[in-house]
VEXKE-350795 format. One line per field, with one value per residue (C-alpha): residue number from 1; residue in three letters; x, y, z. Coordinates in steps of 0.02 Angstrom, whole numbers. Each point is the difference from the previous one (the first is absolute). Example, Ala and Ser with C-alpha at 12.3 -4.5 7.8 and 13.67 -1.06 7.14 Angstrom:
2
k = (1|2) .
r = (ala|ser) .
east = (615|69) .
north = (-225|172) .
up = (390|-33) .
This chain:
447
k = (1|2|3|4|5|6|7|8|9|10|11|12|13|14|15|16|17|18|19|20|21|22|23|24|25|26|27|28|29|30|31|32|33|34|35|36|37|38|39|40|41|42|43|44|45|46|47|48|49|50|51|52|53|54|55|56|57|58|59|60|61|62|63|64|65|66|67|68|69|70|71|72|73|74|75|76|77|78|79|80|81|82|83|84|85|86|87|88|89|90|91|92|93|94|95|96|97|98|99|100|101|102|103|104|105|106|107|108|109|110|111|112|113|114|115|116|117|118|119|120|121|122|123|124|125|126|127|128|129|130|131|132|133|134|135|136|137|138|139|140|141|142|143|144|145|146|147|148|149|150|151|152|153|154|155|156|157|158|159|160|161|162|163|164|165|166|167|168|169|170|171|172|173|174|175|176|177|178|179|180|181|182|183|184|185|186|187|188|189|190|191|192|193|194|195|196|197|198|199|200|201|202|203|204|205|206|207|208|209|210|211|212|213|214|215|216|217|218|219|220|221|222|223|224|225|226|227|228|229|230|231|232|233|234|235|236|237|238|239|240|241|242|243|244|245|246|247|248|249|250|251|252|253|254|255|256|257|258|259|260|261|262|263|264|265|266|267|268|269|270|271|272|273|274|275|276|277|278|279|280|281|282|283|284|285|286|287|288|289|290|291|292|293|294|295|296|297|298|299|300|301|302|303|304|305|306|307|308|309|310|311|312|313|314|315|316|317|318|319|320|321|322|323|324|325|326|327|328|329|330|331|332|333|334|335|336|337|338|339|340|341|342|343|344|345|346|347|348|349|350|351|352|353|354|355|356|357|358|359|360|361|362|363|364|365|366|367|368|369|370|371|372|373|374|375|376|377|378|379|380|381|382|383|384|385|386|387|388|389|390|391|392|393|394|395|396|397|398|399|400|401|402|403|404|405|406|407|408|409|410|411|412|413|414|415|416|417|418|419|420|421|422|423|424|425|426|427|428|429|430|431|432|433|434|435|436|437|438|439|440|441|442|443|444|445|446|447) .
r = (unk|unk|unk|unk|unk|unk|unk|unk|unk|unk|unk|unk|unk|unk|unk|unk|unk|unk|unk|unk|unk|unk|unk|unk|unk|unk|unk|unk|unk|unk|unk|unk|unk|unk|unk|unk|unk|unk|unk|unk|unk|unk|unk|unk|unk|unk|unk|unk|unk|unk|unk|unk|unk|unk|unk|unk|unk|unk|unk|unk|unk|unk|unk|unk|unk|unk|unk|unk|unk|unk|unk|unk|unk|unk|unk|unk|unk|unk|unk|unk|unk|unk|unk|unk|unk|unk|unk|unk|unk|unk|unk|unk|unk|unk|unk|unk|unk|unk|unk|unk|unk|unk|unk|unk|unk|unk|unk|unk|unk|unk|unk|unk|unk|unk|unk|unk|unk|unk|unk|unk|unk|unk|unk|unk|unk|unk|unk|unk|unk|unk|unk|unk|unk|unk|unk|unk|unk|unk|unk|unk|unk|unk|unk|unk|unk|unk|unk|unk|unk|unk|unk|unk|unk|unk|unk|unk|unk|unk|unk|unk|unk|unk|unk|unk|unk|unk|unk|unk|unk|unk|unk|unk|unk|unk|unk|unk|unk|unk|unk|unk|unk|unk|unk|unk|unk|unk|unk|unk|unk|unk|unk|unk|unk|unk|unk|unk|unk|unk|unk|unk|unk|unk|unk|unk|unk|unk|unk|unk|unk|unk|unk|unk|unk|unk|unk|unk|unk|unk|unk|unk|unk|unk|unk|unk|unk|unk|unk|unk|unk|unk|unk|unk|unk|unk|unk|unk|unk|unk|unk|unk|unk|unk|unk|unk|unk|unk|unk|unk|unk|unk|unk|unk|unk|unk|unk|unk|unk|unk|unk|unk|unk|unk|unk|unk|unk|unk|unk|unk|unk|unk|unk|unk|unk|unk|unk|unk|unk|unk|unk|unk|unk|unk|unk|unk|unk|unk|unk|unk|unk|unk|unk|unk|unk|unk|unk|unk|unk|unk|unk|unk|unk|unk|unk|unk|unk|unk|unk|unk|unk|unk|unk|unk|unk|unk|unk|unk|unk|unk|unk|unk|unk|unk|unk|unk|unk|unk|unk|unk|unk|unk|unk|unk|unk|unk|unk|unk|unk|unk|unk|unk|unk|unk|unk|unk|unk|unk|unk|unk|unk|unk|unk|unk|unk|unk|unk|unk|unk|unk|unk|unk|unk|unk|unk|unk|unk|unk|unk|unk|unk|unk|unk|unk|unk|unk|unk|unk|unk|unk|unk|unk|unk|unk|unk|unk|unk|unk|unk|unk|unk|unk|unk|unk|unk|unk|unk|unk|unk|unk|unk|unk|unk|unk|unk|unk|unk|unk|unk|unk|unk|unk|unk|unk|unk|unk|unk|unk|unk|unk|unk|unk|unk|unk|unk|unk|unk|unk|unk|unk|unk|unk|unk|unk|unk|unk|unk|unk|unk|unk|unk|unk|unk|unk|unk|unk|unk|unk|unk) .
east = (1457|-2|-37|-83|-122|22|-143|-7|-121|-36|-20|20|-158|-34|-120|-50|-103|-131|-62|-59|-36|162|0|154|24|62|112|-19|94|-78|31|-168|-157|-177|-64|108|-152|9|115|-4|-23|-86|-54|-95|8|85|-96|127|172|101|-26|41|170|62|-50|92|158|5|-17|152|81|-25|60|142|72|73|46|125|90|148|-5|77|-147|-116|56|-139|-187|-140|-182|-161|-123|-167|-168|-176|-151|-168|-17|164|175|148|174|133|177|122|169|164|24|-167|-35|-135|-162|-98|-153|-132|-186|-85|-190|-144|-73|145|15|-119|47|-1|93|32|97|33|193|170|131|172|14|169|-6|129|85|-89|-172|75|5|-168|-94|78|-65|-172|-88|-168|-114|85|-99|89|-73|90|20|97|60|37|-134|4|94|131|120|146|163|111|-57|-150|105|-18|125|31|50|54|-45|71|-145|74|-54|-8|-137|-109|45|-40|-173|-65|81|-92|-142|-2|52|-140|-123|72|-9|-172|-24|67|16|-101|65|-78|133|50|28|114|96|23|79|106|70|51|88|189|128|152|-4|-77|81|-119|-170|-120|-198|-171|-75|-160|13|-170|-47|149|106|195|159|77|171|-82|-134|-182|-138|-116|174|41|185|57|184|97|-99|91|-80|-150|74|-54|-182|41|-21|-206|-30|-68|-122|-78|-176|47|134|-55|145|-1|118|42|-51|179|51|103|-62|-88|-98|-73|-131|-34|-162|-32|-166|1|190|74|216|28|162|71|146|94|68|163|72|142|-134|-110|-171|90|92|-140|-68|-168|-86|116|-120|-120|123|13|-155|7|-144|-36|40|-160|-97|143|-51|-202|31|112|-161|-110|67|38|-171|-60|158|-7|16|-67|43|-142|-141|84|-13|-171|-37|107|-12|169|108|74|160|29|-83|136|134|-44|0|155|49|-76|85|170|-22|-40|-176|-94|3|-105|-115|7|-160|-97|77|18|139|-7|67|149|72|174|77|102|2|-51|135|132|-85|-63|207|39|11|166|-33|-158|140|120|-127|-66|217|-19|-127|51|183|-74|51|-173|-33|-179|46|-191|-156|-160|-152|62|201|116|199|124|178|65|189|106|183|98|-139|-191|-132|-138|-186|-149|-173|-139|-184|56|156|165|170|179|183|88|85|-166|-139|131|18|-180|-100|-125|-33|74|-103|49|181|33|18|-161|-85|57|-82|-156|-15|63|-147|-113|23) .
north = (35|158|167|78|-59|71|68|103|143|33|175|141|85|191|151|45|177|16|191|1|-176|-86|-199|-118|-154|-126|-136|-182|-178|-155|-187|-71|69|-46|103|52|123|131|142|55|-39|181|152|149|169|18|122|68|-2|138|-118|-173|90|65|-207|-80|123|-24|-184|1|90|-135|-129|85|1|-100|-36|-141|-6|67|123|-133|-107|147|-12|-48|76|-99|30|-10|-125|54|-105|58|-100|-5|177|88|1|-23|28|-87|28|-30|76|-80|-61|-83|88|110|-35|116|13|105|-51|96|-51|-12|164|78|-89|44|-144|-164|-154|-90|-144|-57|-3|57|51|77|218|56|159|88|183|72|-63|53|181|-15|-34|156|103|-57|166|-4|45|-129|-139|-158|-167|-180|-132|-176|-89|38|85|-59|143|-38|87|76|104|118|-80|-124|-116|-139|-5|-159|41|-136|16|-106|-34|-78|-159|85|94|-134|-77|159|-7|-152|60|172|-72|-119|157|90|-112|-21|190|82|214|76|190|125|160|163|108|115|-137|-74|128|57|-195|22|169|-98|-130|-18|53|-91|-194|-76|-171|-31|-42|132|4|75|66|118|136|64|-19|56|-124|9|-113|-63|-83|-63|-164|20|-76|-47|97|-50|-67|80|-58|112|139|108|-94|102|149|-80|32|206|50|-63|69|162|-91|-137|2|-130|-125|-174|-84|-222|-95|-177|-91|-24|150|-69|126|172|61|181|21|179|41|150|-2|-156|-44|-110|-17|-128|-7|-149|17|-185|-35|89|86|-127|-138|-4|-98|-129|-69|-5|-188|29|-96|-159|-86|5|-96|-142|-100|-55|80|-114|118|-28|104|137|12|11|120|105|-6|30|150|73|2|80|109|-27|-125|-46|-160|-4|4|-103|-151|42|3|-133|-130|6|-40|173|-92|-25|176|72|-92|29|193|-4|-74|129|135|-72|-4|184|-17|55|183|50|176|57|104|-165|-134|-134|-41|73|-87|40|-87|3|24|-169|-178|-72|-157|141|96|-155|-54|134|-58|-67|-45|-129|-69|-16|-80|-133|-31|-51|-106|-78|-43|-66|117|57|-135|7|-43|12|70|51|118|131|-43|-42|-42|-27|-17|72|-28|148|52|-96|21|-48|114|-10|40|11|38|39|45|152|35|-82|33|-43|-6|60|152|77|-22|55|158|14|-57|-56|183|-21|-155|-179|-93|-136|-131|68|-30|-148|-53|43|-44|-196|-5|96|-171) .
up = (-200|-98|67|-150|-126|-159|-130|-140|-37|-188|35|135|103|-67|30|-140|-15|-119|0|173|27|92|-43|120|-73|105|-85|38|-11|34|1|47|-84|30|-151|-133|-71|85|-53|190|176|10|-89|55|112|151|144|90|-116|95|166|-121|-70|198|63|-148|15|184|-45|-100|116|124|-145|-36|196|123|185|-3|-177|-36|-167|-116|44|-44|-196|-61|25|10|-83|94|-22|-43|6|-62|26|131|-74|67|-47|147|-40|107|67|108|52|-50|162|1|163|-55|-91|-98|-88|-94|-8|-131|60|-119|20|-53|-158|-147|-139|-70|94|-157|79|200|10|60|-66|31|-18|-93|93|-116|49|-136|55|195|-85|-98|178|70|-131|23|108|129|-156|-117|-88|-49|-72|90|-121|96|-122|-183|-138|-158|-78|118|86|-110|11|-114|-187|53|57|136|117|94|185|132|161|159|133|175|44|181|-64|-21|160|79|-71|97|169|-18|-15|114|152|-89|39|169|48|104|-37|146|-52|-101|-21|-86|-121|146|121|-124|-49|161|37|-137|56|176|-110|54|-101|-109|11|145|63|161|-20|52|40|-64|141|48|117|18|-185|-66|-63|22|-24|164|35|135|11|86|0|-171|-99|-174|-6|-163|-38|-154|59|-134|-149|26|-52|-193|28|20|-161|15|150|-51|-131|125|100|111|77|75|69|20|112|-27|164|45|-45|-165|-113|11|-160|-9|-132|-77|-59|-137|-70|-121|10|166|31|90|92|110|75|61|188|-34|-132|-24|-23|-166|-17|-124|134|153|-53|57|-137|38|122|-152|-123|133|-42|-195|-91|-170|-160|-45|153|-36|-188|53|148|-123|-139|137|70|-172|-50|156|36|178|118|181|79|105|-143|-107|138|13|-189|-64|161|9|175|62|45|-187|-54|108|-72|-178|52|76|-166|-116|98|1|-190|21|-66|129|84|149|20|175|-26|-83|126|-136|-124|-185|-144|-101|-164|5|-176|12|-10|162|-5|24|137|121|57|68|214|22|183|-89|-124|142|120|-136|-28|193|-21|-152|102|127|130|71|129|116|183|71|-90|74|-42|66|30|-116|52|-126|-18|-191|-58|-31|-66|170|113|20|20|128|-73|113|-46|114|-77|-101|78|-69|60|-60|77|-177|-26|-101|127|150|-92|-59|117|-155|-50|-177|-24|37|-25|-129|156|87|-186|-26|136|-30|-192|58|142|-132|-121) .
C-alpha cells in the first residue's frame, strides 16, 4: 500500500495586496466535485486576520514537526486541509508523526462573505505565503478566498505553475480516529488567560519521556509527575510547547480528555477563531495507527446507505447519529456503523463545542480512501482460509479458537469485552483498537 497520494495543484496560494486591501488566495485540487460552478469554496472578509495569520503559522508549525521520525523521513512537508461550509471555514493538520492534531475554526461571526460552494480542499501552504502571513499586522485587513478566483492565481509572467503535492495516507486514517476520541472525550478544565499562562510557565523543560498530570491546586492549575485524583494523564507533555506562540492572543483554554485517557485535546478560544490541539497517548504513537474506528468496519454497511449518508450529511454539513435515527427510522446499530464508516473515509469531523459531527469533502476518490485497515483485510484473509473456527457462541459469550503462523490463538468475547492470547492484545491490552484474530471473530458471528 502506498504511503502518499499524489495530486497536482495548477497553481500556488498568494497574498496579494491591493492598496490597502490584503486578498490570500488559497489554491485547491480536487478529484470529486459536487458543483463544478463555483469559482470558490469562499470569498469575503475575514474579522480578525492578525489572530487567523498567528493560528495558521502555528498550524504549520505543528505540520511541519515531529516526535518519532527520523529527519530523512521529514523530507517532505505536508499541506493542510482546509474545509468551508455550515458558515465557517476549519483548516486541518497533523504532525509528521501523526501524533498531534490541529485545527482552526474560523466561526461564522467572524466571517463577512459569500460561501459559494460546501467543500474541502487541500492548502499548499508555500514559504512565500508562510512569509506573507507574518507580515500581516493587528490593524491589517485581508480578504479569504478557498479555492481558486477566476483570474487565477499566477507567478513571474502569468504563468500556471503545476505543483505536486504528496498527502499521507496516514493522514486520512488519522482523521476517523480523531474523531472518534473526540466524540469520546467530556470538558474537564476551563482556564482564563492567566491561569494558562501561568500552567505553561510550570511546563517541564527539554523532552519529557514519563507521562505527567493536569492537576488543580486550589484553582491554579499545574503539571505533576505525580497521579491524583480526577488528574488528566497527558503523555508527550513537551508537545505543548507548539501552542506558545498563541498564548498571549487567547481568551480562553477548555481542555477534553478521552474517557480512557487516549487522547487529550486543548481548545483555544480568541474572539471568533478556535485551535484545537489533540495530543495522542504517547508521543511515539500517532492517531493513524490507534484503530479505533475498526469495530465500526466489522458489520458490512451496503454502498448504497454510505452514498445517501454521504449526500445527506453534505447537504446539511453536519451530522448527529441520534437525530438521524429519529428522522429517517433508521436502526442506531446501522446509523453507527455507517458513521464509523464515513469517518474512516475521513468525511466526517467532530466540534467539541457543538457535540455532533461536521461534514467534510475530501478532495479524492472515495474507492482509494475506504482500504485503508489492514487488520479488516487481514481478518476477512482469516476467514476466507478457514482459520477462524467458533467453539461456543452465546448472547453475551463468544469462544473461539483462530489459526496462526505455528500456533492457535485463543479469542474470547464477553458482552463488550473481547480478549486475545496473540502477541498484539498481550501488549495492548485493546487500547490501540482490536487484533485481526479478535475481528475476525466478530465479523464471522456478525454474518
Amino acid at each position: 500500500m502506498e504511503d502518499t497520494l499524489i495530486y497536482n495543484y495548477s497553481g500556488a496560494s498568494s497574498l496579494v495586496r491591493t492598496g490597502a486591501l490584503e486578498e490570500l488566495f488559497l489554491a485547491k485540487y480536487n478529484e470529486v466535485y459536487k458543483n463544478t460552478d463555483a469559482p470558490c469554496f469562499f470569498w469575503g472578509n475575514v474579522g480578525q486576520p492578525f489572530i487567523l495569520a498567528r493560528c495558521l503559522i502555528t498550524l504549520s508549525n505543528i505540520v511541519k514537526s515531529s516526535f518519532n521520525l527520523s529527519p530523512l523521513q521529514m523530507a517532505h512537508l505536508k499541506d493542510p486541509i482546509v474545509t468551508a461550509g455550515n458558515g465557517r471555514v476549519r483548516f486541518e493538520g497533523f504532525s509528521h508523526c501523526a501524533g498531534v492534531y490541529a485545527r482552526v475554526d474560523v466561526l461564522p461571526d467572524g466571517l463577512d462573505g459569500e460561501f459559494l460552494q460546501n467543500g474541502t480542499t487541500n492548502v499548499d501552504f508555500n514559504q512565500p505565503m508562510i512569509n506573507a502571513l507574518g507580515s500581516i499586522r493587528p490593524n491589517g485587513k485581508i480578504m479569504l478566498s478557498v479555492g481558486q478566483k477566476e483570474v487565477g492565481i499566477y507567478q513571474e509572467e502569468n504563468k500556471i505553475i503545476e505543483r505536486k503535492v504528496p498527502l499521507p495516507v496516514k493522514w486520512i486514517k488519522g482523521l476517523g480516529t480523531v474523531q472518534v476520541y473526540l466524540s469520546e472525550s467530556v470538558k474537564r478544565h476551563t482556564f482564563n488567560r492567566i491561569q494558562t499562562q501561568q500552567l505553561f510557565r510550570g511546563m517541564p523543560k527539554g523532552v519529557v519521556k514519563s507521562d505527567y498530570y493536569l492537576i488543580l491546586r486550589g484553582n491554579k492549575p499545574i503539571f505533576s509527575p505525580v497521579q491524583s485524583t480526577d488528574s488528566v494523564c497527558i503523555g508527550g507533555i513537551h508537545r505543548l510547547r507548539l501552542l506558545e506562540p498563541l498564548l498571549p492572543y487567547i481568551d480562553s483554554m477548555q481542555v477534553f480528555a478521552h474517557a480512557n485517557m487516549q487522547s487529550v485535546t486543548w481548545q483555544l478560544s480568541m474572539g471568533n477563531i478556535r485551535f484545537s490541539f489533540s495530543l495522542s497517548r504517547e508521543c511515539w504513537r500517532g492517531f493513524s495507527g490507534e484503530g479505533a474506528v475498526l469495530d465500526s468496519l466489522i458489520s458490512d454497511v451496503p454502498d448504497e446507505w454510505i452514498d445517501a449518508l454521504d449526500k445527506y450529511a453534505y447537504a446539511n454539513q453536519s451530522f448527529n447519529p441520534a437525530t438521524l435515527v429519529l428522522e429517517e427510522n433508521i436502526s442506531f446499530d446501522k446509523v453507527e456503523n455507517s458513521t464509523g464508516r464515513l469517518a474512516t473515509m475521513g468525511l466526517l469531523g467532530y466540534d467539541l463545542d457543538d457535540s455532533e459531527f461536521f461534514y467534510r469533502r475530501l478532495p479524492f476518490k472515495l474507492s482509494r480512501i475506504i482500504g485503508l485497515n489492514p487488520r479488516i483485510k487481514d481478518a476477512e484473509r482469516l476467514i476466507e482460509d478457514g482459520k477462524v473456527e467458533i467453539l461456543n457462541h452465546h448472547k453475551t459469550r463468544t469462544e473461539a479458537r483462530v489459526k496462526g503462523t505455528g500456533v492457535h490463538h485463543t479469542v474470547i468475547i464477553e458482552n463488550e469485552r473481547a480478549r486475545c492470547t496473540c502477541e498484539w492484545f498481550s501488549k495492548y491490552q485493546g487500547e490501540r483498537g482490536p487484533c485481526k484474530h479478535v475481528l475476525a471473530v466478530k465479523k464471522l458471528v456478525n454474518a
